[in-house]
Structures are given as structure tokens and as C-alpha cells.
VOBA-1610 file (N, C-alpha, C; in pm, whole numbers, padded with zeros to 5 digits, always signed):
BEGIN
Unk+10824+03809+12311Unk+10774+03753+12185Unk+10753+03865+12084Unk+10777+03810+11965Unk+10789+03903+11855Unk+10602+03974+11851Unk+10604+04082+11813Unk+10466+04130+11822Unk+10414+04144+11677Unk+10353+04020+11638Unk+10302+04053+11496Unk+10138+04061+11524Unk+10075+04149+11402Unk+09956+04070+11364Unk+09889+03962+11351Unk+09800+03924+11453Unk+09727+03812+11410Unk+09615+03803+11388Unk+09609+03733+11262Unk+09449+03744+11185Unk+09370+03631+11219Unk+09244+03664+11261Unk+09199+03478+11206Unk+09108+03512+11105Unk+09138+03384+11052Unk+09039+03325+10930Unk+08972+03261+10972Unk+08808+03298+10969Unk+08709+03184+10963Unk+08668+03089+10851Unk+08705+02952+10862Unk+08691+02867+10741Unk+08521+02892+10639Unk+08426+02934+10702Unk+08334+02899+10668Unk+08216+02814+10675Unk+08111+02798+10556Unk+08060+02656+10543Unk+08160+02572+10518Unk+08180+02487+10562Unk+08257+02348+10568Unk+08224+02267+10416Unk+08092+02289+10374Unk+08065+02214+10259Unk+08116+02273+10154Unk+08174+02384+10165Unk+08138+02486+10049Unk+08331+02440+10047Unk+08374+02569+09942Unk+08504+02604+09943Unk+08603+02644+10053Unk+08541+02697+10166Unk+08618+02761+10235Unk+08723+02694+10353Unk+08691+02572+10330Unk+08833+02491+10409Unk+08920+02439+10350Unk+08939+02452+10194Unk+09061+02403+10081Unk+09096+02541+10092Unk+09040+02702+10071Unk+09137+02761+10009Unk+09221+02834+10120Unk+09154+02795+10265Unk+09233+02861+10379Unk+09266+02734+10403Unk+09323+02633+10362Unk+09435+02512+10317Unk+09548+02555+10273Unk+09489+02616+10169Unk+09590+02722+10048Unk+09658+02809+10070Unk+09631+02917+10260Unk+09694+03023+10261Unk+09831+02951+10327Unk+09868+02813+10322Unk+10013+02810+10383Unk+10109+02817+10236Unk+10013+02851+10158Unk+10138+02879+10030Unk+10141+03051+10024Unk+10092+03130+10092Unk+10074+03229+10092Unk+10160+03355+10153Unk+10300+03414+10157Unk+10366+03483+10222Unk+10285+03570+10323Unk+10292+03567+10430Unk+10244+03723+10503Unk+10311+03761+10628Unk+10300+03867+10665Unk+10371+03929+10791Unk+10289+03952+10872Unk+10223+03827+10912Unk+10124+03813+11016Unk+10130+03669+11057Unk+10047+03638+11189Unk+09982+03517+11219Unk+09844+03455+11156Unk+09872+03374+11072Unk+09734+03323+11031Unk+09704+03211+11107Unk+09594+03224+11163Unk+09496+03142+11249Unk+09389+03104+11199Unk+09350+02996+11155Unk+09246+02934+11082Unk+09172+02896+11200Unk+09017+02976+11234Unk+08906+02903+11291Unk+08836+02749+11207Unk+08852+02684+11290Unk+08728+02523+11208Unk+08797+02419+11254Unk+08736+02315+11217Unk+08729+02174+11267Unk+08874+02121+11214Unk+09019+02087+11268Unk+09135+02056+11215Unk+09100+01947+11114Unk+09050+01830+11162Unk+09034+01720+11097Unk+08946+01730+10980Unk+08852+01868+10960Unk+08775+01904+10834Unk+08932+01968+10730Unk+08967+02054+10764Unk+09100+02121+10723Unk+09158+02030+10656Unk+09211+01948+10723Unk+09356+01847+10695Unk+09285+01767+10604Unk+09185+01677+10651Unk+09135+01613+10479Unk+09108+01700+10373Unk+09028+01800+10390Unk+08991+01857+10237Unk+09122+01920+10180Unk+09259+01940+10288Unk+09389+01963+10199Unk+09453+01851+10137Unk+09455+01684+10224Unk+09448+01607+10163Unk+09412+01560+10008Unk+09256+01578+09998Unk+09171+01560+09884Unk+09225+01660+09768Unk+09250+01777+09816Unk+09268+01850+09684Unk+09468+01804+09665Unk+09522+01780+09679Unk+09659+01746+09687Unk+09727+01863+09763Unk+09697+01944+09852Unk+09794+02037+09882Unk+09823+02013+10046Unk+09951+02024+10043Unk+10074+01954+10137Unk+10038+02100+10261Unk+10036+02039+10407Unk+09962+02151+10486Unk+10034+02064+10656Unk+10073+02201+10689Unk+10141+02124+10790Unk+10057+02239+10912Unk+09983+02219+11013Unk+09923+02333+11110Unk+09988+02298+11219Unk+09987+02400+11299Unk+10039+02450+11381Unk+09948+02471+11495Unk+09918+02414+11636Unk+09786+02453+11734Unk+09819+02602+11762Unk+09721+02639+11769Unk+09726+02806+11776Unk+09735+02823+11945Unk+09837+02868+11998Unk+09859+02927+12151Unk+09858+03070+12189Unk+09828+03161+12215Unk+09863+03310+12205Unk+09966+03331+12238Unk+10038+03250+12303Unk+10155+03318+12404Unk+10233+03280+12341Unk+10245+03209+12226Unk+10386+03102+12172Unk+10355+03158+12040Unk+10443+03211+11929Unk+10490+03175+11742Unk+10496+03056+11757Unk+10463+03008+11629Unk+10493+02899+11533Unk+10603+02891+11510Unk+10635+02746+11476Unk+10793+02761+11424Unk+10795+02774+11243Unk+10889+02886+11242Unk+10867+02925+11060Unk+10757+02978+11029Unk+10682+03029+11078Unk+10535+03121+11017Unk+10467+03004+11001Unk+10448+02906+11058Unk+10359+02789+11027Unk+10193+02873+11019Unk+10110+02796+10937Unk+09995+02829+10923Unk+09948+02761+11077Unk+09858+02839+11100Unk+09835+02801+11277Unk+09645+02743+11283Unk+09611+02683+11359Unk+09470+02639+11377Unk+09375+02611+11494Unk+09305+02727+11512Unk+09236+02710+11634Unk+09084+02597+11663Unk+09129+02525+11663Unk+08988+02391+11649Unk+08909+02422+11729Unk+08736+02445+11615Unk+08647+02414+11659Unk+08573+02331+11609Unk+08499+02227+11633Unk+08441+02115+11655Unk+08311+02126+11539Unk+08339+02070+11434Unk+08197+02044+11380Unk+08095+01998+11445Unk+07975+02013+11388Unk+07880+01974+11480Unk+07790+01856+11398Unk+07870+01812+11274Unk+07784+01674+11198Unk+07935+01662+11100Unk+07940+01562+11115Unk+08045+01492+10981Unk+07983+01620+10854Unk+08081+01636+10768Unk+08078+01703+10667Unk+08144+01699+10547Unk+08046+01661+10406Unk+08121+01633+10281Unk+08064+01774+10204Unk+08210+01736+10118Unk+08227+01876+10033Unk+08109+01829+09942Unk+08048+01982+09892Unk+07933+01976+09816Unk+07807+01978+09874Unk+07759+01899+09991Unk+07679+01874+10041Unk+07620+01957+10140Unk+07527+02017+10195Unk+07474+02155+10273Unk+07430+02065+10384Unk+07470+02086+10527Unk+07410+02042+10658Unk+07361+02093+10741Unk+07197+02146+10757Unk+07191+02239+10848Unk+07229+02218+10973Unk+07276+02054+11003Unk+07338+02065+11153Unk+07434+02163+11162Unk+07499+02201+11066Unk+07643+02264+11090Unk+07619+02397+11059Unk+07496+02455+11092Unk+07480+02589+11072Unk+07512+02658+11221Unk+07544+02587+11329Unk+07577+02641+11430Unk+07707+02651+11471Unk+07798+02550+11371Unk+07914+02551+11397Unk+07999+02644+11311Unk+07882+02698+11210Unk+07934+02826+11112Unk+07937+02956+11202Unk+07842+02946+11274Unk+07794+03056+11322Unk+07912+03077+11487Unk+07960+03004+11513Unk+08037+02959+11641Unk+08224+03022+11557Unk+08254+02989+11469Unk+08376+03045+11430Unk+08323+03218+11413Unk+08224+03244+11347Unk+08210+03399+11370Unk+08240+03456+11495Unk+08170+03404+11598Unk+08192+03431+11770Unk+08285+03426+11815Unk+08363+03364+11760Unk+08497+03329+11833Unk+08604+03396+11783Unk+08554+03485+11640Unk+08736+03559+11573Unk+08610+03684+11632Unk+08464+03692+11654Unk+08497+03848+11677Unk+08546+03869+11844Unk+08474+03757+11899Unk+08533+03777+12052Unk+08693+03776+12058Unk+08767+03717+11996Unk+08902+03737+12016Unk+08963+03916+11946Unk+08878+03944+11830Unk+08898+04075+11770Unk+08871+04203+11902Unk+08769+04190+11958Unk+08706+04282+12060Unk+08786+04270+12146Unk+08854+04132+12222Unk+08963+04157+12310Unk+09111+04180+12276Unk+09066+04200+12141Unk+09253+04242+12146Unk+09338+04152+12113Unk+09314+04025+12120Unk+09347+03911+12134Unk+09389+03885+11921Unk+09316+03902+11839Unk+09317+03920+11731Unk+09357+04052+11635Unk+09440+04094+11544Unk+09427+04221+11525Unk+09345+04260+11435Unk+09279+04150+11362Unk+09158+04152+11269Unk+09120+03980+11246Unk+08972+03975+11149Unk+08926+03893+11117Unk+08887+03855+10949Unk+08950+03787+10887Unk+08927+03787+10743Unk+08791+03635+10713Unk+08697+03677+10676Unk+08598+03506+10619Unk+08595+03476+10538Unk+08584+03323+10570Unk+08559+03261+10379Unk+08455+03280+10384Unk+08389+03215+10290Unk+08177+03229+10240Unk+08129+03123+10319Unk+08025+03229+10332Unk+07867+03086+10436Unk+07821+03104+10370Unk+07693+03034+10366Unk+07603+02977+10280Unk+07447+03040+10405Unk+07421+03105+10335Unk+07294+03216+10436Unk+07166+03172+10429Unk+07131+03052+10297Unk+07029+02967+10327Unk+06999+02883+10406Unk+07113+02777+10399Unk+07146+02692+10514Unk+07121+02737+10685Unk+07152+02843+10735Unk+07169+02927+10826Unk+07008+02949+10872Unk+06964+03001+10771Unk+06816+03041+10767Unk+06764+02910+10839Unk+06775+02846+10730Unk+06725+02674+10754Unk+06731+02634+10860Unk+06819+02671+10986Unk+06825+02598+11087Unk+06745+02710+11192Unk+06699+02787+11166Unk+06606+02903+11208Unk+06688+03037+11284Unk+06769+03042+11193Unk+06843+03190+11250Unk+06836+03265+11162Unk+06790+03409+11194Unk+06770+03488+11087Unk+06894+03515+11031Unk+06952+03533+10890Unk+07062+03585+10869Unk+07059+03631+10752Unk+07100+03767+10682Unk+07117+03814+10566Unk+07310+03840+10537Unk+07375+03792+10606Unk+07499+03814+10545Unk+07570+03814+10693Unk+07713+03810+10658Unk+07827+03862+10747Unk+07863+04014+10787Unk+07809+04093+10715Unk+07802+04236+10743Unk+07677+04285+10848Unk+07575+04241+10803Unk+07467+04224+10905Unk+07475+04171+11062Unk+07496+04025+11027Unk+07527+03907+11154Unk+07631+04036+11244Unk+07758+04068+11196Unk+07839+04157+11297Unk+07843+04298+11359Unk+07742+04345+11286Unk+07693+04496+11326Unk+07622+04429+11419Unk+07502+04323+11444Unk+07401+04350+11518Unk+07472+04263+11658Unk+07579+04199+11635Unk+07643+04149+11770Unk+07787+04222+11833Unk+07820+04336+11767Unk+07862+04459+11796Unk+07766+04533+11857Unk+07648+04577+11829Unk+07581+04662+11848Unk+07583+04807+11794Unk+07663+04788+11637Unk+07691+04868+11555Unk+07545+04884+11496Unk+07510+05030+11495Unk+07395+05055+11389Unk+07369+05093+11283Unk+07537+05148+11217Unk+07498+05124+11077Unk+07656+05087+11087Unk+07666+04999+10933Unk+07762+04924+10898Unk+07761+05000+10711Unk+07870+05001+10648Unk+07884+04977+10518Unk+07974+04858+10433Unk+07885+04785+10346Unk+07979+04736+10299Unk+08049+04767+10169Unk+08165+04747+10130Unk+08242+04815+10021Unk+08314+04687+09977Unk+08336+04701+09869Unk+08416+04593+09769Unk+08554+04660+09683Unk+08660+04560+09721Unk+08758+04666+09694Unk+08841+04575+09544Unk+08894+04569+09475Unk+09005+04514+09370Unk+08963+04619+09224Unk+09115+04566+09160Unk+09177+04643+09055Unk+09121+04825+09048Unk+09184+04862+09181Unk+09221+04993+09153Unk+09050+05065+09242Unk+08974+04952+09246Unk+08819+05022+09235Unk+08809+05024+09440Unk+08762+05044+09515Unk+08670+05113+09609Unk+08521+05109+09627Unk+08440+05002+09557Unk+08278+05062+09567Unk+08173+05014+09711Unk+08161+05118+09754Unk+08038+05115+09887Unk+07947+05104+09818Unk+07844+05082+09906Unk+07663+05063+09898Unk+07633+05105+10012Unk+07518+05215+09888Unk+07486+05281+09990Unk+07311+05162+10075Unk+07293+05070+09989Unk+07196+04952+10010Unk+07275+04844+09977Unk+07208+04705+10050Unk+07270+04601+10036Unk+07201+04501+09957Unk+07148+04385+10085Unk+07054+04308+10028Unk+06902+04332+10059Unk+06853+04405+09946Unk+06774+04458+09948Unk+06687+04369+09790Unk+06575+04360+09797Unk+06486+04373+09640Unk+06469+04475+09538Unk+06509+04466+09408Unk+06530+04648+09361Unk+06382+04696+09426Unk+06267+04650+09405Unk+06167+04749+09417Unk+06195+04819+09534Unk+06227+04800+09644Unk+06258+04830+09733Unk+06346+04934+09819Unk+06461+04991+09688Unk+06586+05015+09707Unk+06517+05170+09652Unk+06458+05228+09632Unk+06456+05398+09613Unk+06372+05421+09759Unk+06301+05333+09821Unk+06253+05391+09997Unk+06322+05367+10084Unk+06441+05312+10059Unk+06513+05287+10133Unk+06655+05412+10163Unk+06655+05487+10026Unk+06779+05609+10020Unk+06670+05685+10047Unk+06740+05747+10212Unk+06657+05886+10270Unk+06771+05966+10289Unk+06767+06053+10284Unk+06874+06223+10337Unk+06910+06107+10445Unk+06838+06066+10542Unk+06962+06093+10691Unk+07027+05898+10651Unk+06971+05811+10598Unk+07089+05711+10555Unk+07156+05730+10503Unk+07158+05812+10367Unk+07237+05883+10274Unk+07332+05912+10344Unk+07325+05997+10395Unk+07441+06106+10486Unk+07498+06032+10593Unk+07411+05921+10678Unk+07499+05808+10753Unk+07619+05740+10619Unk+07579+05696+10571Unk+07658+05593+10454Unk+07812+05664+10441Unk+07749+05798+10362Unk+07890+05855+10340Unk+07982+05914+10461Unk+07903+05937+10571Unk+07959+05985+10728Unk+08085+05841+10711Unk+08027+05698+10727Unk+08067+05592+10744Unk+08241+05608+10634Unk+08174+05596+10534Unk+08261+05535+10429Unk+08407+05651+10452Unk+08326+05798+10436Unk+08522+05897+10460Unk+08542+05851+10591Unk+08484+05862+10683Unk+08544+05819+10819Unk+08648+05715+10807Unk+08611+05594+10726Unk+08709+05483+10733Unk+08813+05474+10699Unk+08797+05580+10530Unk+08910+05592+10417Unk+09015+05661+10512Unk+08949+05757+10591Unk+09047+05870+10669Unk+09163+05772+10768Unk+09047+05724+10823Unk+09078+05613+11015Unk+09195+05482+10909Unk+09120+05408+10863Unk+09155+05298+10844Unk+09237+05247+10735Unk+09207+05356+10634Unk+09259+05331+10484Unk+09401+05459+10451Unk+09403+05541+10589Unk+09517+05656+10570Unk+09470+05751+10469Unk+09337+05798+10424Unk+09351+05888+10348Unk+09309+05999+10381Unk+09425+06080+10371Unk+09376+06239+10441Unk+09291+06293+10404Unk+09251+06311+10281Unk+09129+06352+10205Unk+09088+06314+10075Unk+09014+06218+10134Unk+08917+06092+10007Unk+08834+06191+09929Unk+08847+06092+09832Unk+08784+06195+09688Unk+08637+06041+09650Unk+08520+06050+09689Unk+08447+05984+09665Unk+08347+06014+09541Unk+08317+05991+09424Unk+08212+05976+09359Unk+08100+05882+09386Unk+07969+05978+09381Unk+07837+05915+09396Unk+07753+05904+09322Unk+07734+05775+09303Unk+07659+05711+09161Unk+07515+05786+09202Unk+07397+05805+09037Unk+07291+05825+09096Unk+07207+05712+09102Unk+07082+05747+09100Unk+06999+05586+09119Unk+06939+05550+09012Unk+06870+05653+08923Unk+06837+05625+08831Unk+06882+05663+08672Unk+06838+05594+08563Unk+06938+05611+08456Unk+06964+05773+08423Unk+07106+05776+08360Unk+07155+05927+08378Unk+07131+05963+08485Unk+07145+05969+08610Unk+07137+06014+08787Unk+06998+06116+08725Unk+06946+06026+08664Unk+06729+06145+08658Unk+06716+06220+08571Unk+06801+06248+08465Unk+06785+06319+08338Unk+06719+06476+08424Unk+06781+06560+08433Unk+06681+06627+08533Unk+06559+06658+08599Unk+06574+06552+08634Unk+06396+06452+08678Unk+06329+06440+08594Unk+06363+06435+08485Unk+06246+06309+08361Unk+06248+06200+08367Unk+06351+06111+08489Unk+06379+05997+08521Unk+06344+05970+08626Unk+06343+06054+08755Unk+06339+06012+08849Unk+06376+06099+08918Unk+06292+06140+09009Unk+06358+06283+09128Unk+06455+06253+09269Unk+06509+06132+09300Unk+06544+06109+09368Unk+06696+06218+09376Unk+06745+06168+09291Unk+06904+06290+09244Unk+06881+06397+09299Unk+06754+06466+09254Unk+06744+06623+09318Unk+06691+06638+09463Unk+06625+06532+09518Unk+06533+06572+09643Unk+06538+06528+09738Unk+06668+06390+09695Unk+06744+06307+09798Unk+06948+06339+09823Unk+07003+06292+09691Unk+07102+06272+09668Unk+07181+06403+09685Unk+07145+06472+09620Unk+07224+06641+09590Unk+07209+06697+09717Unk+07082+06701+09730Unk+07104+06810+09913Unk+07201+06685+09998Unk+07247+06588+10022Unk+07304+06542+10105Unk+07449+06562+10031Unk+07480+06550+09938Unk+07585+06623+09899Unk+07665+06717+09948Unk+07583+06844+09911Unk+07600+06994+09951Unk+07609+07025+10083Unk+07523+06928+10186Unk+07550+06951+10279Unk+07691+06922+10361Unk+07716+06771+10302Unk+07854+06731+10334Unk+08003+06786+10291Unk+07948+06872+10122Unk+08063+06945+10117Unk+08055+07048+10170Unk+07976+07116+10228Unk+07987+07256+10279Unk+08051+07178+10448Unk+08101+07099+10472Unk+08193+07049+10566Unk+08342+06990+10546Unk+08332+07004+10448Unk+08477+06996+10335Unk+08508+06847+10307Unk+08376+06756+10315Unk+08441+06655+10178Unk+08428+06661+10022Unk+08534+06593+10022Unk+08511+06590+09826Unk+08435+06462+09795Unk+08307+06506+09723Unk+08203+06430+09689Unk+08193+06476+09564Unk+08173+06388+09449Unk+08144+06442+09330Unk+08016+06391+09267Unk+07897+06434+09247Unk+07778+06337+09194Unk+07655+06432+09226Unk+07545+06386+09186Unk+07544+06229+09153Unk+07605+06236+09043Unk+07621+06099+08980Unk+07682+06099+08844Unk+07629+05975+08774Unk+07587+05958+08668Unk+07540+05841+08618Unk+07603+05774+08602Unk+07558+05658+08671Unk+07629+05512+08694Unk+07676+05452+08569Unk+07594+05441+08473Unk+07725+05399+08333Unk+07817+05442+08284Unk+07857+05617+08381Unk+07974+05655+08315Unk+08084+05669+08403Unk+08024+05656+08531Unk+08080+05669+08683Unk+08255+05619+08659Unk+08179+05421+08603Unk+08348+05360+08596Unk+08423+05386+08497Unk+08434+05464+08447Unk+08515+05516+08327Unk+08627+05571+08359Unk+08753+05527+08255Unk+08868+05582+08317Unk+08884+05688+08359Unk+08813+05775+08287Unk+08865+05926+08287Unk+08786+05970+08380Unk+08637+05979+08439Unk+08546+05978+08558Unk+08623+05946+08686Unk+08720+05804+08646Unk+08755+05760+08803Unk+08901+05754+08835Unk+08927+05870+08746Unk+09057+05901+08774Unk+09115+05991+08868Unk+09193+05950+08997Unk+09229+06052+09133Unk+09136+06017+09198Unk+09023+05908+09185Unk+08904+05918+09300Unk+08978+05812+09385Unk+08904+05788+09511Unk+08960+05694+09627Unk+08842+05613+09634Unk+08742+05606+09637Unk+08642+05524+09681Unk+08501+05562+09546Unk+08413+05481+09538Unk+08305+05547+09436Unk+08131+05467+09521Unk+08062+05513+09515Unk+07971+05511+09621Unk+07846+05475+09508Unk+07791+05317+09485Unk+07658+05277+09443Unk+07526+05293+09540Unk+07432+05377+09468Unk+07327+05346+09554Unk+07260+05200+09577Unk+07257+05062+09471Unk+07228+04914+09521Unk+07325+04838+09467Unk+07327+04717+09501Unk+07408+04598+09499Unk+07464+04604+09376Unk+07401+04516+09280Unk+07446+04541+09141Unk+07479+04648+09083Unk+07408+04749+09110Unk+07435+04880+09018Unk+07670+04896+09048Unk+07699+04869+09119Unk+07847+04882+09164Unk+07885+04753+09170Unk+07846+04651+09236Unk+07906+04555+09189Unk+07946+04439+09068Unk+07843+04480+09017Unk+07898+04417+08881Unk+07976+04454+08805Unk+08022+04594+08839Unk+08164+04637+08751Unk+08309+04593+08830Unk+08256+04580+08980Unk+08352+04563+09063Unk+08403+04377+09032Unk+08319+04316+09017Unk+08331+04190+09003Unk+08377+04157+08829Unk+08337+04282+08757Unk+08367+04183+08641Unk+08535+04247+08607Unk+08553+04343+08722Unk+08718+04430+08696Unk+08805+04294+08790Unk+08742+04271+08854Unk+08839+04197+08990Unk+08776+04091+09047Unk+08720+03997+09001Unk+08665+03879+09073Unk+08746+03768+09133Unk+08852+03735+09089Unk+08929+03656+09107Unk+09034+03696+09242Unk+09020+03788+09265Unk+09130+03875+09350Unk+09055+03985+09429Unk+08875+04011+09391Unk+08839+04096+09501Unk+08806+04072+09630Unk+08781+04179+09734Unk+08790+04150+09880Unk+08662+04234+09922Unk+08585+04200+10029Unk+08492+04275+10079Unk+08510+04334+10230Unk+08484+04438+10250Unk+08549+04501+10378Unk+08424+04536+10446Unk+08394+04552+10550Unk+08281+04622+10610Unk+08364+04720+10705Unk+08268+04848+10684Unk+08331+04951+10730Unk+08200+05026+10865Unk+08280+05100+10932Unk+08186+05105+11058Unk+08195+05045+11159Unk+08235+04938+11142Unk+08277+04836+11291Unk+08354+04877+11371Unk+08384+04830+11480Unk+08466+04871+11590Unk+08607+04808+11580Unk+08583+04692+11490Unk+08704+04574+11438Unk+08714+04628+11247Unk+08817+04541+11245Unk+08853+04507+11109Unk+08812+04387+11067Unk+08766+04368+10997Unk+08709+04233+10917Unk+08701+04240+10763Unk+08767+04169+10671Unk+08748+04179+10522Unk+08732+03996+10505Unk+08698+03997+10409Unk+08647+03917+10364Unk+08637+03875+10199Unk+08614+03749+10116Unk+08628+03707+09971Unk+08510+03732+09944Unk+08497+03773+09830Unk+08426+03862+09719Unk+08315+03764+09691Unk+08333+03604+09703Unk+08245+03497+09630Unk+08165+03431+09724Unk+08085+03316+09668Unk+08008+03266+09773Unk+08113+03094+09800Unk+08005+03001+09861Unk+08018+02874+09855Unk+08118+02831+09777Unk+08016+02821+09648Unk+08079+02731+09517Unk+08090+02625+09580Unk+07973+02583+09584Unk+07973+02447+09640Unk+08003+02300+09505Unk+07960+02340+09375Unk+07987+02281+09298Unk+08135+02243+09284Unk+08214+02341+09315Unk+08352+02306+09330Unk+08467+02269+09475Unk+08371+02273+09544Unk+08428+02209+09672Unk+08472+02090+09645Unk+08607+02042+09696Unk+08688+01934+09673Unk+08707+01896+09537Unk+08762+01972+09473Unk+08782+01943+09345Unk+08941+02036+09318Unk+08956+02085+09375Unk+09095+02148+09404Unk+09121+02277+09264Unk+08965+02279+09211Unk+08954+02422+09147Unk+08927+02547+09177Unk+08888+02550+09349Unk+08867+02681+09395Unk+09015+02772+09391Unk+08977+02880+09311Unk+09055+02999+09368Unk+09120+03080+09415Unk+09230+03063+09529Unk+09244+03151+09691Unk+09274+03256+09656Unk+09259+03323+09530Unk+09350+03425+09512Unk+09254+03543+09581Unk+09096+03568+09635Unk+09039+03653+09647Unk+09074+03630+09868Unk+09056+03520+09882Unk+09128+03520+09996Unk+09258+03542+10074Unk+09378+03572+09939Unk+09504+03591+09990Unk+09432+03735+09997Unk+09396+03787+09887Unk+09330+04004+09900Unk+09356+04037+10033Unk+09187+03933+10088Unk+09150+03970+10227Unk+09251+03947+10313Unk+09338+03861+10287Unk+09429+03859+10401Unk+09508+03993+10435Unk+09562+03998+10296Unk+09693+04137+10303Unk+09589+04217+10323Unk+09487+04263+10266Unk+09434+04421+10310Unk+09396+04356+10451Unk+09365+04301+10568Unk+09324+04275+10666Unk+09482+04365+10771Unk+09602+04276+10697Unk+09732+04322+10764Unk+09753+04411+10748Unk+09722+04463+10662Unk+09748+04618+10604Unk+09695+04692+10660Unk+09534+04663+10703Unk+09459+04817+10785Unk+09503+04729+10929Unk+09550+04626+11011Unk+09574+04620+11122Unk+09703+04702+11191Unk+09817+04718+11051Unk+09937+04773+11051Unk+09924+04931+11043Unk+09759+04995+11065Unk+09758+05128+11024Unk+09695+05169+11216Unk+09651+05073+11295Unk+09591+05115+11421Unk+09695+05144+11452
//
């Protein structure tokens, strides 16, 4: 048998978007196996409902599809499910496609895992702690630190914090997370992304990266010594650098990756350059997993206005770093 890549896609919340637009990836060219985790009969109607023509394929390991058919590994909702509508019964059956593309990822069996969006309230709701998909898979890896990075139009941005509260987010950047984060992020660019020697810029935290501490001493007493230390090991790190000038053409020109100390401070340039088409990667894992840039959008579930274009991303960069092991 021909030896391709095979990805699975986890559909998601069921209520949300994420079983129309991995509907959508059989319009999608790739040089892989796409394997859609979720409920077939959730699939096939909500491709129904939105008008798009979907022919699946039962997913076998040992057998291709005939013609690159989009392929589907059924798992079983756990409550009837309408688009729009949030069920915390089915917060276990969200949580059950995660288990099942990383257990197939860990055995080999998968060559990566790409997700649509869950819905992390819902989740909560049914009493499981959860702050995200980057979280949920470090701690059932037994990965202890994870980064996540957001990748479209040309941009690269890690965090060096996630979901965090701002007040929160300057006790949280210490020298030795600091220096985990960026350990993480060149490691990957190197391992996973082929780059022999990543050129990262590091945003600072506060306005102008601290005006030389008339703003804020973090730049000098956190940021810079972890710097220096890492280039005196020969990465190229450039920063801190103030974050309003960071994304600028001429700033982020020849760089490979650019490094926010919180959520927004990097992603909102990342999202307002590439929303439609960005991808989220978590880096650090033992697997490959990327993932769409958006949430739910539950307002637009079954309405055949969602998107896929941020889910085809994740697909190809998924094949792309599986085609680099």
C-alpha cells in the first residue's frame, strides 16, 4: 500500500462550525489521508443542510480510499445535536475525538492531528477542567511545557503566555519560563519547521519594551538577561523590541518566527493579517497537531457561511511538518 500521510481531523463541537467545514475538506486537494473523527450521521446532514455534495469513505488503516475519498472514523455522539445549540451532554463526545487522533498520533497510526474549535465553556460545564486544546494535550502527553504559536500571511507569532488575565501576565514571565518558551519555539523551527537557523524577534511587555524602565523593568531584569544568555549559545534573538513596531515591514523582515509576551499583544496583528486562512500549531509536543485560528461561531453553524479556508491552512501545514519527520 501506497504510504501516505494520514491526518485526522477532529470535527469538534458538533454545535458549532466544525462538522460543515471538515464537510468542506472533500473540496480540498491534499497529498494525504484525511480522516474525519465524529459522528458520520452528524457529518452527512450538516453537509446536507449547507448544500455541499460529500461522499465518505469508512476509514480502515490497512485499505486507501478509492480516489482520495475524504475518509471517516465514527464516533458516536452522545445526545442528538443541532447546529447553534450548546449540549453539555456532548462534552464527552468532544473530548473522546481528542483521545482518539492523539492515541492514534502516539501510535504511529496517524502522522498528525489537525482540530476544528470546541467550545471550552461547555466542557467546563460538564465538570472538566479545560482551558484550551494546547493545554488538554500537554497534560495527557505528559508534556510540561507546550507553546502555542499562530502562523498566516508570512507571520510566525508564539506566546510566551496564553490564557492568562492581563493582570496576571507580568508574574507569570520569569527568566526560567522565558528561556523554556524560547528553548521550545527554536527547537521546533529547527526539528519541525526545517530551519537551520531561526531568526526570532522578542516583543517586550511593556509600552516601548520599558522606555528604559520608566515603564516597566521587566525588559531589563527579566527579558534581556534571558536573551544574552541564549545568544551567547548562538541563537539569533533580537529584542526586546516594542511591540508596536515589532510588526513592521522593515522590523520583520528575514525574521522566521516573532515571540509575544500575552495573547493579544501578538495576536491581534496575527489575526487581523490572516484570519481567514490562519492556523494554530502547538509546539513542544511529542506529535504534530495544528489547528484553525477561530472559535465555534456558533451563530453561523448551518448556515453554510462558515469559512474552511483556516482549516484547509491546518491541514497543509499539518502535511507539511508530517512530510519533514
Amino acid at each position: 500500500m501506497q504510504r501516505l500521510p494520514v491526518i485526522a481531523v477532529t470535527s469538534g463541537e458538533p454545535a458549532g462550525i466544525g462538522p460543515e467545514i471538515c464537510a468542506r475538506l472533500a473540496t480540498h486537494p491534499s497529498a494525504a489521508r484525511r480522516v474525519i473523527l465524529g459522528d458520520r450521521s452528524l457529518i452527512e446532514a450538516r453537509a446536507g443542510r449547507i448544500g455541499a455534495s460529500l461522499t465518505l469513505a469508512e476509514y480502515r488503516p490497512d485499505r486507501l480510499p478509492a480516489d482520495g475519498a475524504l475518509e471517516i472514523l465514527h464516533v458516536p455522539l452522545c445526545a442528538p445535536s443541532r447546529a447553534g445549540r450548546l449540549d453539555v451532554a456532548n462534552a464527552a463526545y468532544v473530548l473522546a475525538l481528542l483521545d482518539r487522533a492523539l492515541s492514534g498520533c502516539r501510535q504511529g497510526e496517524f502522522s498528525a492531528m489537525v482540530t476544528a474549535p470546541v467550545h471550552k465553556g461547555v466542557i467546563n460545564e460538564a465538570g472538566v477542567a479545560f482551558t484550551g486544546h494546547t493545554e488538554y494535550l500537554a497534560e495527557k502527553t505528559g508534556t510540561a511545557r507546550v507553546v502555542m504559536m499562530l502562523a498566516g500571511a508570512g507571520l510566525r507569532v508564539a506566546l510566551a503566555t496564553t490564557h492568562l488575565p492581563l493582570k496576571d501576565v507580568p508574574g507569570a514571565i520569569t527568566r526560567s519560563e522565558l528561556e523554556t518558551t524560547i528553548r521550545i519555539l527554536h527547537a521546533d523551527l529547527v526539528k519541525k519547521f526545517g530551519i537551520a537557523r531561526p531568526r526570532i524577534l522578542v516583543a517586550g511587555l511593556n509600552p516601548h519594551a520599558g522606555e528604559s524602565g520608566h515603564m516597566g523593568r521587566e525588559e531589563i531584569d527579566v527579558i534581556a538577561p534571558v536573551l544574552e544568555k541564549l545568544r551567547g549559545e548562538g541563537m539569533d534573538l533580537v529584542g526586546p523590541l516594542p511591540a508596536d513596531t515589532l510588526f513592521t515591514r522593515g522590523v520583520l523582515a528575514g525574521s522566521d518566527a516573532q515571540l509575544a509576551m500575552y495573547h493579544d499583544q501578538g495576536l491581534a496583528v496575527l489575526k487581523y493579517a490572516a484570519f481567514e486562512d490562519g492556523i494554530n500549531v502547538t509546539l513542544g509536543l511529542p506529535i504534530i497537531r495544528t489547528s484553525v485560528d477561530h472559535g465555534t461561531a456558533l451563530d453561523l453553524a448551518g448556515t453554510g457561511r462558515a469559512d474552511p479556508r483556516s482549516l484547509f491552512a491546518a491541514l497543509d501545514l499539518a502535511v507539511d511538518l508530517a512530510g519533514r519527520q
